[in-house]
N, C-alpha and C positions, 0 to 999 in steps of 0.2 A: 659411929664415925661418919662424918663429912667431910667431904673435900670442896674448895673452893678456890680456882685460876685464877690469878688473873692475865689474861692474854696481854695487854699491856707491857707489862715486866716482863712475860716470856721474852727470850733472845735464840731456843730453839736447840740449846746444847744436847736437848735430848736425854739428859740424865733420865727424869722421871719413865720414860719410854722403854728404856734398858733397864730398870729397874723393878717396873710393876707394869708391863706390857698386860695385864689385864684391865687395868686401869686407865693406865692413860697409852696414849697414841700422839703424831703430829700430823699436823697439813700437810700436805705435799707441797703447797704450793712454797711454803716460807718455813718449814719446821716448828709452827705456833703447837703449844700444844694441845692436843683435844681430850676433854675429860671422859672417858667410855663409861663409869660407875660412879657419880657425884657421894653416894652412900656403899660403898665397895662391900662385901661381906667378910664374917672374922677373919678366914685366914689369908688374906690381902693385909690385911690392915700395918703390918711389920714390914712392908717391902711401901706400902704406902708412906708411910713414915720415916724410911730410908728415901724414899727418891724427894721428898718433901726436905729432907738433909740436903741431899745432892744438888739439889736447884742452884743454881748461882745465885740467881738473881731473887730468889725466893720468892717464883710466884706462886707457889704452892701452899696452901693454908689449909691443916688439920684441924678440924675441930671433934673432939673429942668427947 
C-alpha cells in the first residue's frame, strides 16, 4: 500500500488523524495534513483505508 495527499484539497477536518494517528498527523499552523508513513505497514493498512473514507474532501488516495 501507498498513500498519496494531496494538501491542496485538505480542509483540515482531521478525520485521517483520528483515525490512523500512526499515519497521518496535521500542521499546527492550519490543520493541513501531514503524511508520517507514505507506505504504512500491514496492520495500518484498515484504519488507512478508513480515514481515506472519512476525508471530506478526499484528499486522501490509497493505492493499493
Amino acid at each position: 500500500m501507498r498513500i498519496i495527499v494531496d494538501t491542496e484539497w485538505c480542509t483540515g477536518s482531521g478525520q485521517c488523524a483520528l483515525t490512523a494517528a500512526d499515519v497521518f498527523d496535521q500542521r499546527d499552523e492550519d490543520g493541513t495534513v501531514v503524511l508520517l508513513q507514505p507506505e504504512p505497514p500491514a496492520e495500518a493498512h484498515e484504519a488507512v483505508r478508513q480515514a481515506a473514507l472519512l476525508c471530506p474532501t478526499r484528499a486522501i488516495q490509497v493505492v493499493e
